[in-house]
N, C-alpha and C positions, 0 to 999 in steps of 0.2 A: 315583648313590645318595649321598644326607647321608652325610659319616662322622663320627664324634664324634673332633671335631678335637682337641681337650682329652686326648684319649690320645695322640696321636699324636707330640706334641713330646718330643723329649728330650735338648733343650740347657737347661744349667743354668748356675745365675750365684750367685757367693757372696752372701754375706747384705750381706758390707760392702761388695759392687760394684754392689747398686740403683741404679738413676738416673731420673730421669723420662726418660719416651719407650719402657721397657720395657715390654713386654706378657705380662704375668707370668701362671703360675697356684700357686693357695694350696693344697697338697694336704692338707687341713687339712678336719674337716666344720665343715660351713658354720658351727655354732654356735658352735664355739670360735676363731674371730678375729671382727672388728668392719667387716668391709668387706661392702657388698650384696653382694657376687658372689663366685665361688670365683677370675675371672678378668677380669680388667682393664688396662688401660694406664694405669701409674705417671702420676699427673699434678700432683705437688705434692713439693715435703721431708717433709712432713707426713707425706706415706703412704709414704715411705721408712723414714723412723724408726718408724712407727707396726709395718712389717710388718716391720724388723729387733727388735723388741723382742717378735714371737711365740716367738725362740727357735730358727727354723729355721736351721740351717747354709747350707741353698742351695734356687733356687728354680728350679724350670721357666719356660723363658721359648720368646716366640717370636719368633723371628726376624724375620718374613715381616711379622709385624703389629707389632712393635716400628719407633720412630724411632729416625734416628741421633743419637748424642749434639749438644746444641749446642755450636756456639765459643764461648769465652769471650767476654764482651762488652769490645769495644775503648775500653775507658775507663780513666780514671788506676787504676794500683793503689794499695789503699787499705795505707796503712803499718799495718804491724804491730798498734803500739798503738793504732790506731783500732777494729782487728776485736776488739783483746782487750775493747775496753769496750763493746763488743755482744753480744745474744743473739739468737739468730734465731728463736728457739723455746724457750719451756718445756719443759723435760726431763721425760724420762717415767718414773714411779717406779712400781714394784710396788704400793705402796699407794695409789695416786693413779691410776687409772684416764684411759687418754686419754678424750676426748671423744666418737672414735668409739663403744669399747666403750659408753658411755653410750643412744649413740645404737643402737647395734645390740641392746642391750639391752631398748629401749625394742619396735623394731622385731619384735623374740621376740615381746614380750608382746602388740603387735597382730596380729600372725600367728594365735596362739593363740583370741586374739577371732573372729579372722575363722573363722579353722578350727569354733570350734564355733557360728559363727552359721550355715556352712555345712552344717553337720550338722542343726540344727534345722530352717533351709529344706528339706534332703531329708526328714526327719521330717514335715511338713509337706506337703511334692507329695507323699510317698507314699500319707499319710491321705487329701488331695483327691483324690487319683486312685482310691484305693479308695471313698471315699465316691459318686463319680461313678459309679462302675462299680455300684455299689448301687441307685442312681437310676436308671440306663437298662434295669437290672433290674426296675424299678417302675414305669417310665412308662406303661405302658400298664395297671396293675390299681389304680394309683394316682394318676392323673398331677395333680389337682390340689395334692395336698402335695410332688409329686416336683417338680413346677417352681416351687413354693416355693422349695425347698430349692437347687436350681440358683440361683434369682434371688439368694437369700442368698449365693452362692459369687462371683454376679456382684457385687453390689454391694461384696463384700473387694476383688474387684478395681478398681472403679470408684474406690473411696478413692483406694486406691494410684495407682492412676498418675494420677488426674485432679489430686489434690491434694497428694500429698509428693512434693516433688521428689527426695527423696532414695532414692526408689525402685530396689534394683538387681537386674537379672535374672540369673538362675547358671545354669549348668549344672549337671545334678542328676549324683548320683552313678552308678558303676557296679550293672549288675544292679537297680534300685530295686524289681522285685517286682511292677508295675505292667505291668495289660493294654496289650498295642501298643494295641489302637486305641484303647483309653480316653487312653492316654497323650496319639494324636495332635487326640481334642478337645480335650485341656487345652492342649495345647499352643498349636494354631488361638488357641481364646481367649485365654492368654495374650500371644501376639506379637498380636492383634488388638485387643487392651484394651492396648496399648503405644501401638501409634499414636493412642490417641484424645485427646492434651493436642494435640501437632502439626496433626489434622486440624478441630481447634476442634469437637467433639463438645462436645454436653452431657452431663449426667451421664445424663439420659434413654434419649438415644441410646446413650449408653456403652451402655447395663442393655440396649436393642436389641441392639445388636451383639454384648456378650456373651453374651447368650444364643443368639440365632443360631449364633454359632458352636459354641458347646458341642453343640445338636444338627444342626450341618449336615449330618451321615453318620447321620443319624437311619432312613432310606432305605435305607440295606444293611442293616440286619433283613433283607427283601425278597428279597436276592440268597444263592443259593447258598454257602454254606464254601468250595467248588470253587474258584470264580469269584475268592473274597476274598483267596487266596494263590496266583494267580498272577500273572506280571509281564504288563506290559500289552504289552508285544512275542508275546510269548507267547496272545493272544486272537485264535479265532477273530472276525469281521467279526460273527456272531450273537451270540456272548458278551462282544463288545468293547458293542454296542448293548443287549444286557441289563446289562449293568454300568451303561450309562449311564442307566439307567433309574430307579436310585437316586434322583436329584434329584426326579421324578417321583412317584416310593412315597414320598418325604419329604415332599413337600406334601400327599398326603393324611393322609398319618397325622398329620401337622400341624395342617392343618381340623379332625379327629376330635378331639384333644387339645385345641381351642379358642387356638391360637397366634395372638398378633397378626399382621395380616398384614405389618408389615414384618421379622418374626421368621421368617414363610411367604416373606418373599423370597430371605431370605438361605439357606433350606434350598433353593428352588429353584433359585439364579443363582449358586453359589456355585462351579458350573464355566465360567462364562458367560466371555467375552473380550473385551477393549476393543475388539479389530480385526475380531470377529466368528465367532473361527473357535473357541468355544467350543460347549457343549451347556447347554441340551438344544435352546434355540431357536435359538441363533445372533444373536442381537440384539447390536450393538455399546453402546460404553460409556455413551453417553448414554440409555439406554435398561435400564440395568442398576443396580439401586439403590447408593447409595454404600457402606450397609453391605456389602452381599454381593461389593463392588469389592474392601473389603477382606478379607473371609473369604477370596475368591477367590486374590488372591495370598500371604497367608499360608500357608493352605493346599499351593498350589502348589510354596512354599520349604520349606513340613517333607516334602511328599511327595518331595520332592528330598534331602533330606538323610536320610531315614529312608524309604526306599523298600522293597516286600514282597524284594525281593532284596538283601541288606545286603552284598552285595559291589560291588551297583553303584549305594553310596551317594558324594554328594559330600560333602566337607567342606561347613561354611558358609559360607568363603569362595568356593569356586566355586559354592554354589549362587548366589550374593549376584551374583558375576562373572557367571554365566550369566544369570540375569534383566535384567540390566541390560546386557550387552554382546548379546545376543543375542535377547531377549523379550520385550524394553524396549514394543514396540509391542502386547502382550496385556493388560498392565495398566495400567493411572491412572497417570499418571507423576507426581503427587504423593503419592499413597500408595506408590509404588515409592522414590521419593525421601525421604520420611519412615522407611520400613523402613529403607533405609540408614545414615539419620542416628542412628535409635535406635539398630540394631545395633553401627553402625561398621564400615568397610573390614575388620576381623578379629572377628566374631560371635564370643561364646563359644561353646566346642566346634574355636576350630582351632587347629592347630599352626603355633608362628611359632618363625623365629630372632628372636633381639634381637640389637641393636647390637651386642654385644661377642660375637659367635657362639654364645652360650646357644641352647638350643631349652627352648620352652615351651609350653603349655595352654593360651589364655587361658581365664577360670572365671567373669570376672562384667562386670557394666557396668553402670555408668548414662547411662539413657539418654538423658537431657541432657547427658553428658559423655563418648562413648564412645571417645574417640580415645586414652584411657587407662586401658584394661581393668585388673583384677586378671588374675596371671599366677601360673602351677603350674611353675616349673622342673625340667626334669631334670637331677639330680645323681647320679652312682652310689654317691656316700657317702654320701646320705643315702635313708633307708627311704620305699617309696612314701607312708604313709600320714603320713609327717612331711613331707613335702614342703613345701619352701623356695617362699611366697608372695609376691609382691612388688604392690604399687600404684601401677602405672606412674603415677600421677597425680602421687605422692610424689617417685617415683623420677624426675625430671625428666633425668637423666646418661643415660637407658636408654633406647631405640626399639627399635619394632618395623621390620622391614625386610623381612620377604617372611614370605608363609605357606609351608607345605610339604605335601605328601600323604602319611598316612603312611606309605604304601606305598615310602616313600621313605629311611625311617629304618631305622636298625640295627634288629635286633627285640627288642634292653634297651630302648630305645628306646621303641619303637614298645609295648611291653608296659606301659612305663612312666606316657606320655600319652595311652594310645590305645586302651585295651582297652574302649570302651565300643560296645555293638551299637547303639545309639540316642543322639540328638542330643536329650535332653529339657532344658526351660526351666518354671523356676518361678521367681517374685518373692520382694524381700523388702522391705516398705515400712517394717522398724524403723528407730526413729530412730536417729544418728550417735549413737558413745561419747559418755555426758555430760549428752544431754537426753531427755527424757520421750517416751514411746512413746504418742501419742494411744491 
């Protein structure tokens, strides 16, 4: 089991005995000093004097991850009156603010940005997702204005990811209030309106695919309540083959609703498998339309992550690790490959340590640039809902190093990053601080 190593040290080092090579912790909340982290290895004078002038008497250090001091360098020694007519550094005055504090300062205020652009993205999936939910309520007493109105939902998505690059995807908040399965169309769509700048979609296709996916589970109307909550280990051989039969009831009520037929494929093929061993026909990849290759495996990664038994959900790093180390041959390995690259090695939604033994969230990406997520740190000083954000992108000093399960963490812990029953994703295609929001 993870232990929160940050408690555990308790050798201490005077204020005026800092040296670089120290691996100190700040027990300080995070907003009142000027360093990213609560914990670090001294790596300058700079951040000697910087963390001797907080005030503190003495610091926690650790041992194990501390260097040993250097040797003095074997060169002439410099006389006396040589060092007196040098400064090594600007001295640091109460009314003179170091640089750091400048910079940390700065770093609040985009935190603060970011925190309530996150809020309005959850504000946001949660209206989509009820609106949705409104619509599949209507589609059949109304379905010509209901798939309007999807089409409209598709097309927000089509902008975003077809044409701002600056598009990033978050994890939504706790509890959002949003039906599971409604959740899990928007979802589908969502990660499937990702990949479509990478798979050279047009924006046509986009508006195909998204819509597809939005009603690929169109078909369980069909199927029993029974049926819809239990696990699939759990199906009898009759009930496993009535379930499957969803794909089936989706095409026709599909035809009935006057669906394009490449909208009709993606309801039908959207359990289909590269290697064959899919339903309902069993036809392999060449034979399975591109869109529904992708519903197919989107699909497959949120039913993995968000499964009807939420204890035997994966993280989305293992779900990401399973597909690709073990399932690799069920899906397009260029759409398998794309998912990757959008998500990144560490999808929002898992828990990671950083470089410096922090555990973290990660909360958002873009997905043109995923290999430096935004991250949620756990801190015990500071309040869940203040939570210390960081932009791995910014933060260049900072790496991720291994995911973790949470089942793995203390349960402050685990209560801290982790209390979410569901793995939801929603977009946010506003423009960067500064310029105009098409």
């Amino acid at each position: 089991m993870t232990r929160d190593r940050t408690a555990d040290h308790r050798h201490f080092v005077a204020a005026d005995q800092l040296r670089i090579g120290l691996f100190i912790f700040i027990d300080l909340p995070w907003f009142q000093h000027p360093f990213t982290l609560n914990s670090f290895r001294i790596a300058s004078d700079d951040q000697v004097r910087t963390l001797q002038s907080l005030g503190e008497e003495r610091f926690r250090y650790d041992p194990e991850r501390s260097l040993p001091p250097k040797a003095p360098p074997a060169s002439r020694q410099t006389p006396p009156a040589e060092i007196a007519g040098k400064e090594t550094s600007a001295p640091i005055h109460a009314d003179d603010p170091p640089p750091l504090f400048i910079e940390k300062q700065m770093r609040i205020r985009l935190i603060g940005e970011r925190r309530s652009r996150i809020e309005q993205v959850n504000r946001d999936f949660l209206k989509t997702a009820t609106s949705l939910r409104n619509m599949n309520r209507n589609l059949i007493g109304a379905p010509d204005e209901t798939i309007k109105e999807m089409a409209r939902l598709v097309d927000r998505m089509t902008v975003a990811f077809l044409e701002n690059p600056e598009v990033t995807l978050h994890l939504m908040c706790d509890d959002n209030g949003s039906d599971e399965a409604y959740s899990h169309s928007l979802n589908v769509a969502v990660l499937s309106m990702m990949l479509t700048k990478g798979l050279a979609f047009s924006a046509d296709q986009a508006r195909i695919l998204g819509l597809g996916a939005l009603l690929h589970d169109i078909g369980l109307v069909e199927i029993p309540d029974r049926l819809l909550k239990m696990r699939p280990d759990e199906f009898t051989r009759p009930e496993r083959e009535l379930r499957a039969m969803h794909c089936e009831y989706g095409l026709r009520i599909g035809k009935q609703l006057g669906l394009a037929p490449d909208v009709l494929a993606i309801i039908f093929q959207h359990h289909e498998m590269s290697d064959g061993s899919g339903y309902p026909t069993g036809v392999k990849e060449e034979k399975i339309a591109l869109p529904a290759r992708v519903v197919a495996l989107v699909n497959h990664y949120d039913n993995l992550c968000n499964p009807v038994d939420h204890t035997q959900a994966l993280t989305p790093h293992e779900a990401l690790s399973l597909l690709f180390g073990q399932r690799r041959s069920k899906f397009d390995a260029a759409i398998l490959q794309r998912l990757i690259r959008c998500l990144g090695v560490y999808p929002p939604g898992s828990i990671v340590t950083l470089s410096n033994d922090a555990v973290a969230l990660v909360m958002s990406v873009n997905p043109e640039r995923p290999l430096r997520p935004w991250v949620m740190l756990y801190d015990e000083k500071v309040p869940k809902e203040e939570a210390v954000l960081l932009d791995l992108e910014n933060e260049t000093g900072i790496n991720i190093t291994k995911a973790l399960r949470p089942a793995m963490l203390p349960p402050p812990i685990q209560a801290y990053l982790s209390s979410r029953k569901r793995v939801a994703y929603f977009f946010d295609s506003s423009a960067p601080s500064g310029q105009a929001t098409p």
